[in-house]
Each structure stands twice: as C-alpha cells, then as structure tokens.
VEXGUPA-750725 format. One record per atom (N, C-alpha, C): residue number from 1; x, y, z; residue in one letter. Coordinates in pm, whole numbers, padded with zeros to 5 digits. Example, Ala and Ser with C-alpha at 12.3 -4.5 7.8 and 13.67 -1.06 7.14 Angstrom:
residues 2
+------+--------+--------+--------+------+
| guro |     xx |     yy |     zz | gunu |
+------+--------+--------+--------+------+
|    1 |  01319 | -00569 |  00780 |    A |
|    1 |  01230 | -00450 |  00780 |    A |
|    1 |  01320 | -00330 |  00780 |    A |
|    2 |  01285 | -00225 |  00708 |    S |
|    2 |  01367 | -00106 |  00714 |    S |
|    2 |  01290 |  00003 |  00787 |    S |
+------+--------+--------+--------+------+
end
This chain:
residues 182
+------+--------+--------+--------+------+
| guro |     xx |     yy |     zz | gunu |
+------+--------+--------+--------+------+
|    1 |  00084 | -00118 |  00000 |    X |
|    1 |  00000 |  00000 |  00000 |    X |
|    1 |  00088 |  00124 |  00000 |    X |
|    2 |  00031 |  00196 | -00071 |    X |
|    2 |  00108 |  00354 | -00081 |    X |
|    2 |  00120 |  00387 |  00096 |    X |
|    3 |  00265 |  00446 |  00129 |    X |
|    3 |  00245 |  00541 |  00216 |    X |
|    3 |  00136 |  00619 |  00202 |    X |
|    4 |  00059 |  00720 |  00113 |    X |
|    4 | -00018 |  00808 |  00153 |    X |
|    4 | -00142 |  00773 |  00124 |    X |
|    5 | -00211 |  00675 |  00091 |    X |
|    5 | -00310 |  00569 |  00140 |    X |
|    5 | -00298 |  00506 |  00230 |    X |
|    6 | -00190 |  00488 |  00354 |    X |
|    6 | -00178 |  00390 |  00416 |    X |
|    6 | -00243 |  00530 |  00538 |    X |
|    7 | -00124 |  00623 |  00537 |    X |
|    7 | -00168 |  00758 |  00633 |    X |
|    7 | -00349 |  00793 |  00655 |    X |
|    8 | -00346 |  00784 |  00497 |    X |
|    8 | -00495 |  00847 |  00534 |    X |
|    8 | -00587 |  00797 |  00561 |    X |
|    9 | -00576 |  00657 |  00515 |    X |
|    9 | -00652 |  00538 |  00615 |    X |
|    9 | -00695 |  00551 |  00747 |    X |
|   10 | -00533 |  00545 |  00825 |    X |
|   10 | -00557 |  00559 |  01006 |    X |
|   10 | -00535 |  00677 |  01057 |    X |
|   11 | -00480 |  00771 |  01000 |    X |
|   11 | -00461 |  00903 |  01077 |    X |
|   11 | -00540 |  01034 |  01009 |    X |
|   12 | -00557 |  01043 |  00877 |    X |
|   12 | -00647 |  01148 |  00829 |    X |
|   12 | -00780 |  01096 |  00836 |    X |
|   13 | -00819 |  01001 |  00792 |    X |
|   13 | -00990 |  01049 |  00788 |    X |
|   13 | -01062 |  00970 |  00966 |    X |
|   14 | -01000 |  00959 |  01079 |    X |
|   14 | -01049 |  01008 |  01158 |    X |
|   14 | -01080 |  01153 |  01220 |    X |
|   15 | -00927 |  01204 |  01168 |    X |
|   15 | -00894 |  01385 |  01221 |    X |
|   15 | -00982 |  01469 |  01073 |    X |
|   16 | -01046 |  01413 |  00926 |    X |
|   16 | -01104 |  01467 |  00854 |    X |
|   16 | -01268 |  01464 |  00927 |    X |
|   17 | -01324 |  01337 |  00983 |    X |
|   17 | -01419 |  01325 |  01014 |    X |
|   17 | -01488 |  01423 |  01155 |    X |
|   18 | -01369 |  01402 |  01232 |    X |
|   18 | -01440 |  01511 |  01345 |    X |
|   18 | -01404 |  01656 |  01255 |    X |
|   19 | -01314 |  01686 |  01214 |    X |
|   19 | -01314 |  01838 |  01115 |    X |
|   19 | -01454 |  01882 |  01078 |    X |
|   20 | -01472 |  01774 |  01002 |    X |
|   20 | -01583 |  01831 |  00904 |    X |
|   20 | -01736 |  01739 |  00984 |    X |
|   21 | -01750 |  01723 |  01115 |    X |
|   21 | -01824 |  01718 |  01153 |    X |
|   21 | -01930 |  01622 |  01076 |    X |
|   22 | -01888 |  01473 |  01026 |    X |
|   22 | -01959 |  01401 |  00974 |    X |
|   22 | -01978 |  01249 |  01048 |    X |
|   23 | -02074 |  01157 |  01077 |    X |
|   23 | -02113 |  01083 |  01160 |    X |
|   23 | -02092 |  00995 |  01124 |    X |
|   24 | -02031 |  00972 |  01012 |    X |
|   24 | -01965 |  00768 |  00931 |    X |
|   24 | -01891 |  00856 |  00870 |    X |
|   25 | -01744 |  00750 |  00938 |    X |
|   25 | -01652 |  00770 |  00815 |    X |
|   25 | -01674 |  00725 |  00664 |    X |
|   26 | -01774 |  00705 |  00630 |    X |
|   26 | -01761 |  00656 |  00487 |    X |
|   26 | -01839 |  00764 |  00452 |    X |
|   27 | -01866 |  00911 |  00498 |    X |
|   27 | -01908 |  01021 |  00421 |    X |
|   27 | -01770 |  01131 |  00428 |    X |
|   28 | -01645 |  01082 |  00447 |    X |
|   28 | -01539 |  01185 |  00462 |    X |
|   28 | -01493 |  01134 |  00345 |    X |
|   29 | -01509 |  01243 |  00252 |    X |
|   29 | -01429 |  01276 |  00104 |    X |
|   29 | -01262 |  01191 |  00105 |    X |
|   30 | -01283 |  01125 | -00021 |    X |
|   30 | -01180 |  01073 | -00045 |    X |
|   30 | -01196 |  01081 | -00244 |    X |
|   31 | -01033 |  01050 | -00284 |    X |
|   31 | -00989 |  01086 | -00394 |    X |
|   31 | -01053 |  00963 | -00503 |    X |
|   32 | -01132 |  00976 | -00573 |    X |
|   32 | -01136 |  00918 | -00656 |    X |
|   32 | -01059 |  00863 | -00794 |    X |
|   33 | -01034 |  00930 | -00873 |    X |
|   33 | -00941 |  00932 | -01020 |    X |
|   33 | -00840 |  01052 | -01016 |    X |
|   34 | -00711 |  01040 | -01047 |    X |
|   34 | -00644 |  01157 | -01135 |    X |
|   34 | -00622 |  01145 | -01260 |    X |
|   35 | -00684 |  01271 | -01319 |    X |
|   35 | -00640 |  01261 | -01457 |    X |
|   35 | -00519 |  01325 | -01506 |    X |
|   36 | -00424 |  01301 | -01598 |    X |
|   36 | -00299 |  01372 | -01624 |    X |
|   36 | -00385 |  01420 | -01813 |    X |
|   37 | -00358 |  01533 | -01838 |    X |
|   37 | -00426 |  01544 | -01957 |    X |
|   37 | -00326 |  01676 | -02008 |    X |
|   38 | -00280 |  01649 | -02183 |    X |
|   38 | -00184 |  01733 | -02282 |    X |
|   38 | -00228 |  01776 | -02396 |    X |
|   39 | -00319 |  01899 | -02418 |    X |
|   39 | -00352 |  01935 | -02557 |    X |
|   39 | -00282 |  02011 | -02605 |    X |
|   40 | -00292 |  01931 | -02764 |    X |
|   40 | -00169 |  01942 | -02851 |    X |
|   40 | -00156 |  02028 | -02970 |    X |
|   41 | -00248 |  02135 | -02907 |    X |
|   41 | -00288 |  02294 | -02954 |    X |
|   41 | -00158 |  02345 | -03074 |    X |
|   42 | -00033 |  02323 | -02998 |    X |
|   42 |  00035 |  02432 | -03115 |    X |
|   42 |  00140 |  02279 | -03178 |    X |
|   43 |  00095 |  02182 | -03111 |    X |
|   43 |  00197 |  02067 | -03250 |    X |
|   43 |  00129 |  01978 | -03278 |    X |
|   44 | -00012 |  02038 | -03350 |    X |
|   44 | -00081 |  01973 | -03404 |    X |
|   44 | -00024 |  01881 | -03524 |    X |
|   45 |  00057 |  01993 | -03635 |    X |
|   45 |  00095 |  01968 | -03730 |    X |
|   45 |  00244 |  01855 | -03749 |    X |
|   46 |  00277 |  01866 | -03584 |    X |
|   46 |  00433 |  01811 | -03619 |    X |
|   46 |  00434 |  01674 | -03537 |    X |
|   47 |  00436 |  01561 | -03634 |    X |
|   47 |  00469 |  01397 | -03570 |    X |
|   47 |  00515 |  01366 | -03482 |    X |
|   48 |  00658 |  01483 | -03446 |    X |
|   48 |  00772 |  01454 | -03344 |    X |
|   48 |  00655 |  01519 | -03212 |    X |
|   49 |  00578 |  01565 | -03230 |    X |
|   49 |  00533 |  01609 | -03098 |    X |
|   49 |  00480 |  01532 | -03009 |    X |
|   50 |  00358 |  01449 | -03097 |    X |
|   50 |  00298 |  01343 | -03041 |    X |
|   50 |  00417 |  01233 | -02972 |    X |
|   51 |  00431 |  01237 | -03017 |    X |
|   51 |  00588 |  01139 | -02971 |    X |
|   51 |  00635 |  01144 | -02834 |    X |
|   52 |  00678 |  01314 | -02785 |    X |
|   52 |  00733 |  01385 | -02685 |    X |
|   52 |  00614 |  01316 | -02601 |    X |
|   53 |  00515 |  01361 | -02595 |    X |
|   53 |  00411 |  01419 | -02519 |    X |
|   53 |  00333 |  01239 | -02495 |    X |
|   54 |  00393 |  01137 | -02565 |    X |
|   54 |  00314 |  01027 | -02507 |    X |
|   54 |  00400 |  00983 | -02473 |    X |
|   55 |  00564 |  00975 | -02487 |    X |
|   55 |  00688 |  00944 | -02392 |    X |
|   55 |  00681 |  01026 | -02241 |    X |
|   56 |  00633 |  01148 | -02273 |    X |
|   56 |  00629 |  01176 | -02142 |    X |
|   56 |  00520 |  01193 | -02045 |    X |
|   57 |  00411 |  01178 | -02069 |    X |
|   57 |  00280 |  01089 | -02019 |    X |
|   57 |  00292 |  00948 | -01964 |    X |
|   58 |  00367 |  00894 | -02074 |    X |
|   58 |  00397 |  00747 | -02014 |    X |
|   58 |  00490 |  00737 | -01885 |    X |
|   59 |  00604 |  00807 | -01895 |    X |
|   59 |  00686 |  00819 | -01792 |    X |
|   59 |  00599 |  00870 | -01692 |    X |
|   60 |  00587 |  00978 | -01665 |    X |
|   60 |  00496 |  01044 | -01554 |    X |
|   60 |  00411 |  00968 | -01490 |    X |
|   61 |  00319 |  00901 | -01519 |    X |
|   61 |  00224 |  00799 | -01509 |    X |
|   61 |  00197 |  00653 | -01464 |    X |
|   62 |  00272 |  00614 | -01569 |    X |
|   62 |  00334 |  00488 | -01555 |    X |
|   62 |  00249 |  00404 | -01650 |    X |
|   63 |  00110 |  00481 | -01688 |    X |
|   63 |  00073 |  00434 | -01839 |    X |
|   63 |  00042 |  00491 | -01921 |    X |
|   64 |  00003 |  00389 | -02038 |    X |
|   64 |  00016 |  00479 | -02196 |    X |
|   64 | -00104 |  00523 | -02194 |    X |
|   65 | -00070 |  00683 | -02265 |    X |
|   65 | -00217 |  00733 | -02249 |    X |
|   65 | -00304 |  00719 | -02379 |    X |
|   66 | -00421 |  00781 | -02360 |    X |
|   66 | -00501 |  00730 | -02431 |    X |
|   66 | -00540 |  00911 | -02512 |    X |
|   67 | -00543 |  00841 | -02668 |    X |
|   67 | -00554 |  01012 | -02767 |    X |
|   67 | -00707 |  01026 | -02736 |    X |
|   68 | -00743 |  01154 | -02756 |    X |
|   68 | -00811 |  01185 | -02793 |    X |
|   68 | -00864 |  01321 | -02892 |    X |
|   69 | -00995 |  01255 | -02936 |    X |
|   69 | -00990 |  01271 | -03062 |    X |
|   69 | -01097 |  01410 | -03135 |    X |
|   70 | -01118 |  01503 | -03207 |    X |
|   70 | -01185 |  01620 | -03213 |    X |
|   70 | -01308 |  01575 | -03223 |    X |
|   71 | -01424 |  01626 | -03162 |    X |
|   71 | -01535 |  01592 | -03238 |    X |
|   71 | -01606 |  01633 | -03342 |    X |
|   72 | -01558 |  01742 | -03372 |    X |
|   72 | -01630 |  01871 | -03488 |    X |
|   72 | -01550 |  01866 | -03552 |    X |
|   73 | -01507 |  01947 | -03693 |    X |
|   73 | -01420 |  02029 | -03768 |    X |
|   73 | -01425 |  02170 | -03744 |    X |
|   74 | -01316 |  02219 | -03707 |    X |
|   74 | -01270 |  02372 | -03716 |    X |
|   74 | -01184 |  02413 | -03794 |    X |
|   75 | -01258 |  02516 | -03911 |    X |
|   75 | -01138 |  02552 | -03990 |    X |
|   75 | -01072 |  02640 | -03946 |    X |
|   76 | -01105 |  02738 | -03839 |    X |
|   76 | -01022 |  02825 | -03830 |    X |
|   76 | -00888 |  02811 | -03724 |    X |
|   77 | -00868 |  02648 | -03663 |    X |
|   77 | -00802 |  02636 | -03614 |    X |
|   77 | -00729 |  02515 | -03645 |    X |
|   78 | -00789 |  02460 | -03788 |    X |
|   78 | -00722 |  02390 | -03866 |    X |
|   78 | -00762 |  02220 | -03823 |    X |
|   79 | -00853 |  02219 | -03733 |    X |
|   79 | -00911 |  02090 | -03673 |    X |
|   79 | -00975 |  02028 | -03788 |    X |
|   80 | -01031 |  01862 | -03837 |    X |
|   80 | -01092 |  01787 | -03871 |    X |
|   80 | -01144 |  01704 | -03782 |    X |
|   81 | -01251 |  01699 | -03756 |    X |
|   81 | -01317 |  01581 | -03715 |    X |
|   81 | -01227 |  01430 | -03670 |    X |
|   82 | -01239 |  01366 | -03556 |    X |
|   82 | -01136 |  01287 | -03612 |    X |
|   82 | -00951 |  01279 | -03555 |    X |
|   83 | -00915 |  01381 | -03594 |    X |
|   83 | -00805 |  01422 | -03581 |    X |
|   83 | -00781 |  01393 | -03399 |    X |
|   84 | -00640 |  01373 | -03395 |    X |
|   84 | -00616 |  01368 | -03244 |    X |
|   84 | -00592 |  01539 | -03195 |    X |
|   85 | -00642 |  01535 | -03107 |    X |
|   85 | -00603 |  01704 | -03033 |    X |
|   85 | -00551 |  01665 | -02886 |    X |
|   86 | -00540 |  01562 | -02828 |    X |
|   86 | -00502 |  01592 | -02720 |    X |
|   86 | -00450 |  01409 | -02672 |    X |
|   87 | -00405 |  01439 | -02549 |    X |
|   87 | -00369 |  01272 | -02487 |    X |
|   87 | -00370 |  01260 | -02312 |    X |
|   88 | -00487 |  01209 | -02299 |    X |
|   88 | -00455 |  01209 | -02143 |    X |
|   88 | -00443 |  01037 | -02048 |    X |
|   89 | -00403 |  01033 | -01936 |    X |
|   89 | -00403 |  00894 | -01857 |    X |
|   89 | -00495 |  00958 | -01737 |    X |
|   90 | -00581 |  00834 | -01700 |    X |
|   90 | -00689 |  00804 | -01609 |    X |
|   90 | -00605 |  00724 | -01456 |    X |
|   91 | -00599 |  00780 | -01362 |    X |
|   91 | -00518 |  00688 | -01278 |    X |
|   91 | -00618 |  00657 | -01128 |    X |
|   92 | -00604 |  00527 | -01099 |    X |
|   92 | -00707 |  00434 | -01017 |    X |
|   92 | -00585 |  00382 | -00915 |    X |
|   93 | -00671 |  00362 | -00827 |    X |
|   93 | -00602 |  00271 | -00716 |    X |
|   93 | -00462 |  00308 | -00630 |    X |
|   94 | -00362 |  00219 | -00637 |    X |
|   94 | -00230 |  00218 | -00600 |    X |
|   94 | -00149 |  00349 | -00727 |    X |
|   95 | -00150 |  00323 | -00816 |    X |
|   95 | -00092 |  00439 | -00935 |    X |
|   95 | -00117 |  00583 | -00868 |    X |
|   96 | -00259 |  00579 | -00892 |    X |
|   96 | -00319 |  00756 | -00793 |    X |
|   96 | -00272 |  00770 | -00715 |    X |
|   97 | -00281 |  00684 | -00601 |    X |
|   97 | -00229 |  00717 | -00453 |    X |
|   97 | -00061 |  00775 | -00480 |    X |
|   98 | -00001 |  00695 | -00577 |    X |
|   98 |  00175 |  00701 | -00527 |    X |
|   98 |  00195 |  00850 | -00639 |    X |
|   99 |  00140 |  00861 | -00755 |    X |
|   99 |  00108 |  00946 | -00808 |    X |
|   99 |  00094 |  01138 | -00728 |    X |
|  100 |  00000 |  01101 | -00662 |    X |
|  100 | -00075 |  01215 | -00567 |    X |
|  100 |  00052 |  01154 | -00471 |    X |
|  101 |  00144 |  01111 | -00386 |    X |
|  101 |  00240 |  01162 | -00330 |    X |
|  101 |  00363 |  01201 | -00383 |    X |
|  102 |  00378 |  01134 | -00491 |    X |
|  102 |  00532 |  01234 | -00584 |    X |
|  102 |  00496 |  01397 | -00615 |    X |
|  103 |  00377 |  01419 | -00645 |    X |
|  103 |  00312 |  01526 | -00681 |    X |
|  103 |  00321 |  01629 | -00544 |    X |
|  104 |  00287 |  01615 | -00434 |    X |
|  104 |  00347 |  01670 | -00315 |    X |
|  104 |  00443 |  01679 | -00295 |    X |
|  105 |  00513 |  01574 | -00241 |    X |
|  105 |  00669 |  01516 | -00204 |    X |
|  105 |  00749 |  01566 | -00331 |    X |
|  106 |  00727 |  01592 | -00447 |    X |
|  106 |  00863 |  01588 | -00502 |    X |
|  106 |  00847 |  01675 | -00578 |    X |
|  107 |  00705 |  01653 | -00685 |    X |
|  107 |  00732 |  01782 | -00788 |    X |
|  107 |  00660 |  01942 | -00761 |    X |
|  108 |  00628 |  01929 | -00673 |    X |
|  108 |  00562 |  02092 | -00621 |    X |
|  108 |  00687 |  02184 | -00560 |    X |
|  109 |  00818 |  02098 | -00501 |    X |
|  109 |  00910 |  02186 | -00472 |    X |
|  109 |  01009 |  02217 | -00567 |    X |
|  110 |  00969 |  02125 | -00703 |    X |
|  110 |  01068 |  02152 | -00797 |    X |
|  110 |  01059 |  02250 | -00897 |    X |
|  111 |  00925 |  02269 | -00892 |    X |
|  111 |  00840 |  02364 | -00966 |    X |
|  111 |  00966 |  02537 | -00913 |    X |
|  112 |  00939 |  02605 | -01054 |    X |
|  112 |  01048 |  02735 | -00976 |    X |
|  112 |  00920 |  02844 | -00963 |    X |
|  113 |  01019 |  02904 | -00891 |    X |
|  113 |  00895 |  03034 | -00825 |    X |
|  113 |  00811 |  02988 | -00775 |    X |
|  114 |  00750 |  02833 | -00667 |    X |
|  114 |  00663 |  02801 | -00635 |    X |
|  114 |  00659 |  02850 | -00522 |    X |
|  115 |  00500 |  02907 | -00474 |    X |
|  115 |  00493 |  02979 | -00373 |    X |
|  115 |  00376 |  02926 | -00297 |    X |
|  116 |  00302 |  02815 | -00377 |    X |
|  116 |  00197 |  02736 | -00283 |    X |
|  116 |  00079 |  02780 | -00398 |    X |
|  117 | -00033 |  02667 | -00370 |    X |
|  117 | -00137 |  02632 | -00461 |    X |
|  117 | -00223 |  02757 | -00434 |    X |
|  118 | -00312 |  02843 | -00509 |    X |
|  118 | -00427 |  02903 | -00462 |    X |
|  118 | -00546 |  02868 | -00462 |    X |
|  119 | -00622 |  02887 | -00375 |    X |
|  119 | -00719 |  02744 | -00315 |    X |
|  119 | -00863 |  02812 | -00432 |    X |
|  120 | -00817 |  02862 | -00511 |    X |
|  120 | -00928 |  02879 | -00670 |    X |
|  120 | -00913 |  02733 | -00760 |    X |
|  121 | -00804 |  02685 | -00744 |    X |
|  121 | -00811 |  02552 | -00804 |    X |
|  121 | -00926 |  02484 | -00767 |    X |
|  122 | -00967 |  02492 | -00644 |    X |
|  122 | -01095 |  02368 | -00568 |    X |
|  122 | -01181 |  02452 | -00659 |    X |
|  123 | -01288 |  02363 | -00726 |    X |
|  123 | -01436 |  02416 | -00752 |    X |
|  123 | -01513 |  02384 | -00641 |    X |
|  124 | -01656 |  02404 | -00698 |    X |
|  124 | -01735 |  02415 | -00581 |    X |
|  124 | -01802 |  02272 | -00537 |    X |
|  125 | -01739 |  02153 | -00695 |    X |
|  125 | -01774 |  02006 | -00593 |    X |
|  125 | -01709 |  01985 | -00502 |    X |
|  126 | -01531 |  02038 | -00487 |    X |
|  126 | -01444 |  02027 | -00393 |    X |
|  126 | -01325 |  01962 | -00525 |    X |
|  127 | -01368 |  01917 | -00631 |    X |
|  127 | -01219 |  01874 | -00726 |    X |
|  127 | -01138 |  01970 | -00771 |    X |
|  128 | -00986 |  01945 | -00811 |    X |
|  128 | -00894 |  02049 | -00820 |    X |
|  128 | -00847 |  02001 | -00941 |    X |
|  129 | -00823 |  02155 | -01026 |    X |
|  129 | -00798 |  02131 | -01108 |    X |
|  129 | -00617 |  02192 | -01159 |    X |
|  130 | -00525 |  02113 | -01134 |    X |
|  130 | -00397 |  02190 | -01143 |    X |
|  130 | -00324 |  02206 | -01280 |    X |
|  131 | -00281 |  02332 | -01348 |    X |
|  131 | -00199 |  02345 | -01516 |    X |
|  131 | -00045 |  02320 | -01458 |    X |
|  132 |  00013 |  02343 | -01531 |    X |
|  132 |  00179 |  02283 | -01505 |    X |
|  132 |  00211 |  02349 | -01652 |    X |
|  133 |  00270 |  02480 | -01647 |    X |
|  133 |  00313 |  02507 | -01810 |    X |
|  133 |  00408 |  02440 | -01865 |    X |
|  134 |  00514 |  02365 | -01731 |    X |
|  134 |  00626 |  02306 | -01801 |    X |
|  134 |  00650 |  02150 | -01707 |    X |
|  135 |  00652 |  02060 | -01817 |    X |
|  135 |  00673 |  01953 | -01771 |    X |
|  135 |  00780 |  01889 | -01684 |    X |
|  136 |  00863 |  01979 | -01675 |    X |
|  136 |  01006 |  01941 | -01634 |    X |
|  136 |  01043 |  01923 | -01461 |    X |
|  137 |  00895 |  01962 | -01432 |    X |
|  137 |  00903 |  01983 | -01284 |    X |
|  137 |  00885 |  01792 | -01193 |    X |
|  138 |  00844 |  01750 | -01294 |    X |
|  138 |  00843 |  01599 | -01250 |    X |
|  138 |  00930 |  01538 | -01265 |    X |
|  139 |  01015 |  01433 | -01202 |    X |
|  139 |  01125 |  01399 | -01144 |    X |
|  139 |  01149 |  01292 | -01261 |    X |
|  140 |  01047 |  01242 | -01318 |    X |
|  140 |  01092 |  01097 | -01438 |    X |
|  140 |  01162 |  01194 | -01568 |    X |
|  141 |  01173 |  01323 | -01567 |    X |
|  141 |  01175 |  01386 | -01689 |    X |
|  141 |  01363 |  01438 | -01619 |    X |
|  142 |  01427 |  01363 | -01682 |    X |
|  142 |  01570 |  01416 | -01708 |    X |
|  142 |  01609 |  01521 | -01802 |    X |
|  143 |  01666 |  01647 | -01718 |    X |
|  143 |  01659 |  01789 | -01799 |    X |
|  143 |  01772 |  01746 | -01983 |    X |
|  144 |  01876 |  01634 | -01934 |    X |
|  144 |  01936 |  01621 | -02066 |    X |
|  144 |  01899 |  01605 | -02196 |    X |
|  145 |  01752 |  01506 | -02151 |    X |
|  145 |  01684 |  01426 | -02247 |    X |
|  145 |  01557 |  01518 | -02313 |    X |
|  146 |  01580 |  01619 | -02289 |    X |
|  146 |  01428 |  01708 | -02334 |    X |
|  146 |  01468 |  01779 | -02432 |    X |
|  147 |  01348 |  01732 | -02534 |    X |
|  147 |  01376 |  01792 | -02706 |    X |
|  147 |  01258 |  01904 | -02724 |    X |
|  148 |  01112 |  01890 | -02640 |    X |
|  148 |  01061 |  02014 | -02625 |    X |
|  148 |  00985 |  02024 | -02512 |    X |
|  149 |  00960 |  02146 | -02457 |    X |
|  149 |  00876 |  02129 | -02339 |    X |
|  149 |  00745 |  02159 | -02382 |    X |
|  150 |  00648 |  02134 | -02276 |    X |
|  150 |  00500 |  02167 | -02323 |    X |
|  150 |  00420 |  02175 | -02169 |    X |
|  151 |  00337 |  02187 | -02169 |    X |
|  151 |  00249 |  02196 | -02046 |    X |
|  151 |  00181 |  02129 | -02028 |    X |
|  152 |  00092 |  02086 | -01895 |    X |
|  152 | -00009 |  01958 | -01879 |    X |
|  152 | -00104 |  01969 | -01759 |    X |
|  153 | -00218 |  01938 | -01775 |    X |
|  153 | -00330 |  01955 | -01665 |    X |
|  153 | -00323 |  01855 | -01583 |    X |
|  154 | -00327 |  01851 | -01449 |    X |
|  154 | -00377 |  01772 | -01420 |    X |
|  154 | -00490 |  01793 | -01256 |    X |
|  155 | -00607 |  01677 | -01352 |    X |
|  155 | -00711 |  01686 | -01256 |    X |
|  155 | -00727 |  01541 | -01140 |    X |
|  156 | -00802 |  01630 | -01021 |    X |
|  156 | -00781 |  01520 | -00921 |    X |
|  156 | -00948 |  01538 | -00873 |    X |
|  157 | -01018 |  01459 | -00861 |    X |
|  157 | -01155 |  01407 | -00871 |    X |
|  157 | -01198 |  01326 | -00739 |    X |
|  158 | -01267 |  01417 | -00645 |    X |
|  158 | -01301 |  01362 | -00525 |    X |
|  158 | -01469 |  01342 | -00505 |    X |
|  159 | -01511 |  01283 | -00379 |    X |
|  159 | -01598 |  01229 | -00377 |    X |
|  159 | -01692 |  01367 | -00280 |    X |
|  160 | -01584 |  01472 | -00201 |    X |
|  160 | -01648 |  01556 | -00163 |    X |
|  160 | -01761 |  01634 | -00213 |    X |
|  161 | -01823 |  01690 | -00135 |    X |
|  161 | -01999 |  01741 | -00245 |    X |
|  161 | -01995 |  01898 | -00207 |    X |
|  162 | -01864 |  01998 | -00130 |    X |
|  162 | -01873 |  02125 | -00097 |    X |
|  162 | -01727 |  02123 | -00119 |    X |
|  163 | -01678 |  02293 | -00150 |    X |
|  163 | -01553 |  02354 | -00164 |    X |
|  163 | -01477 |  02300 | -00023 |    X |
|  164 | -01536 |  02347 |  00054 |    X |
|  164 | -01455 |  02314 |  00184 |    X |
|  164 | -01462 |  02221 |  00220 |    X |
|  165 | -01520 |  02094 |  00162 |    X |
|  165 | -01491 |  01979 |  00202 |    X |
|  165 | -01368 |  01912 |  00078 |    X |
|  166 | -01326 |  01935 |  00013 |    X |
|  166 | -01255 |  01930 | -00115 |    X |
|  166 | -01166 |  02005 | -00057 |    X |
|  167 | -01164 |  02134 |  00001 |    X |
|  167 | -00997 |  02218 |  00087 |    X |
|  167 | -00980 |  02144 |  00180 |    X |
|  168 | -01041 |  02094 |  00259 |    X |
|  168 | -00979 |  02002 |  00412 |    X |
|  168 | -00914 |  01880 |  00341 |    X |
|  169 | -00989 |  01842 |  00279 |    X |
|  169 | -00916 |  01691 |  00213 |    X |
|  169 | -00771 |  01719 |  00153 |    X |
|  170 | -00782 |  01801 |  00054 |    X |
|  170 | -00669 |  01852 | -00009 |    X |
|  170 | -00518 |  01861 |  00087 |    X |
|  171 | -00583 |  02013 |  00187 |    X |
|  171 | -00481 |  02027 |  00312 |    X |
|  171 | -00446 |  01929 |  00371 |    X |
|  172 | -00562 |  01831 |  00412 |    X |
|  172 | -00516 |  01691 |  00497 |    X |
|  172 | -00445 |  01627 |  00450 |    X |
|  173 | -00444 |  01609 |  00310 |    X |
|  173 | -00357 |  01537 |  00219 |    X |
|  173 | -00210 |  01576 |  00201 |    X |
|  174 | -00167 |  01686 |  00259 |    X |
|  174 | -00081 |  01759 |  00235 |    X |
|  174 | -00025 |  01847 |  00111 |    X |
|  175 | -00139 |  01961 |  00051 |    X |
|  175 | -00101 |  01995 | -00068 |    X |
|  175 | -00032 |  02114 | -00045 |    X |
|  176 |  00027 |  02182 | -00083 |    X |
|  176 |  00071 |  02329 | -00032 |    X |
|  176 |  00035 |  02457 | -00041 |    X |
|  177 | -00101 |  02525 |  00011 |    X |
|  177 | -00156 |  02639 | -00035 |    X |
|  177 | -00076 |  02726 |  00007 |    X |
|  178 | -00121 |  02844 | -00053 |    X |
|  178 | -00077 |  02989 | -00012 |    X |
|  178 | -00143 |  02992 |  00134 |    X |
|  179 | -00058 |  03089 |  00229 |    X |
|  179 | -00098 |  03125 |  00335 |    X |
|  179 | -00176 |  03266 |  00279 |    X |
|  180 | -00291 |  03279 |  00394 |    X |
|  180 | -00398 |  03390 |  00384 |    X |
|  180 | -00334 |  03487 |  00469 |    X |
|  181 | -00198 |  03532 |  00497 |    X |
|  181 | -00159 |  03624 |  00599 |    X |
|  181 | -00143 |  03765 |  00524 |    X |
|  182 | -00134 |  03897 |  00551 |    X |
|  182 | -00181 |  04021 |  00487 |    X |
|  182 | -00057 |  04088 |  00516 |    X |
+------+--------+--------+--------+------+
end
C-alpha cells in the first residue's frame, strides 16, 4: 500500500471526520481518479510532438495514455473531425495514490517560483484542477533528455460534495496552499 493511502486510512480520515463534523466515516471525502491530460494545440501539425508528449505521459504515469480525438471540424483552427487534439491517462487505485504523493513530495518543490497552490483551483464540488506550463518539474523527466517542453493539466476528482470539504481533504492530504496572511 502507498504510504499516503496507508496515512490516510488511520490518521487522516479520523482527524477529517471530526473536522468536518460528519457521523460515518464513509461520508469523509476521499480521492477518486487523477487525470494527467496534454492538448496538442500548437503541435498539431508536427509527428515529433505526439511522440514527446506520449513518452512523457507514459513516464509520468506509468501508463500509456489514451488520444483523444476532435469531435467537430474547425477551420479556423485547422481541426478535422477525427483528428487527435489531445492525450490524457486516467489513474485508479495504488498508481493515484503514489502518483498524488510524488506530486506533493517531489514535484511541487521543484516547480520554480513556487509559492503554494491558490485554493481557486478547488471548484465548488471540492475537485482540483492543477496546469503545469512546463513539464520538467516531475522527477521521471531528465533535464538532458528534453527535445521540447510543453504543459499539462492535471485533474484530481473527489468524492467531496462542498468547496470546503474538497480544501480540508486537499490540506489533509498535504497539498501546499498559499498562506492567507496580509
């Protein structure tokens, strides 16, 4: 078991449950799916891109992701129907969990100029939605080996049903917000 499934097992969602004032632990928000997701907006046109961007999905991840594909035609942005525009991975179980702790633990301090999450990421189900302009901040990506950089979303999908139940989880989880001090 992941360390940070193992933690939140016995030590967070008792200290989440009296928090948030709920009477079964099986109504204290927990993480469902992360998605890692790369649209491939400006290398649409170039082969070598797709390439980059599912080598480094795969690395990150630990699986191959899955294209996806336009549903309309746009001429003015050069889309067909069809066409791949983007590539994301779906992550479940043990993957998520160890996933969502490298993502704390390793690549949030590698990130430059990082100064802590702003808690506008949570919507109002409580899921967060985090951009990353540059991939390089994740630890599988060796700075030698990089032929281009690109940016990547990634979403984390909880079971919480309010903002602030989606911020306690988050914090409990250990994510790193900005402090509210003036």
């Amino acid at each position: 078991m992941s360390a940070l499934k193992e933690q939140f097992t016995k030590t967070l969602v008792p200290g989440l449950k009296s928090e948030l004032k709920l009477s079964n632990i099986h109504e204290v928000p927990t993480v469902t799916t992360v998605t890692v997701n790369v649209g491939l907006g400006k290398g649409l046109a170039d082969a070598k891109y797709y390439d980059v961007v599912e080598q480094t999905l795969e690395r990150i991840t630990g699986q191959k992701p899955l294209k996806t594909l336009a549903r309309k035609s746009i001429a003015n942005f050069k889309v067909r129907e069809g066409m791949v525009v983007g590539m994301k991975v779906t992550l479940h179980g043990k993957r998520m969990w160890d996933f969502l702790e490298k993502l704390v633990a390793v690549t949030f301090p590698r990130v430059r100029d990082f100064r802590g999450i702003s808690e506008s990421v949570v919507d109002q189900a409580g899921n967060m939605n985090l951009g990353f302009s540059e991939h390089i901040a994740f630890p599988e990506i060796r700075s030698d080996e990089i032929e281009m950089i690109h940016g990547l979303q990634v979403n984390v999908t909880t079971t919480a049903r309010t903002r602030e139940e989606g911020l306690a989880l988050f914090r409990a989880l250990g994510f790193p917000f900005k402090s509210h001090t003036k």
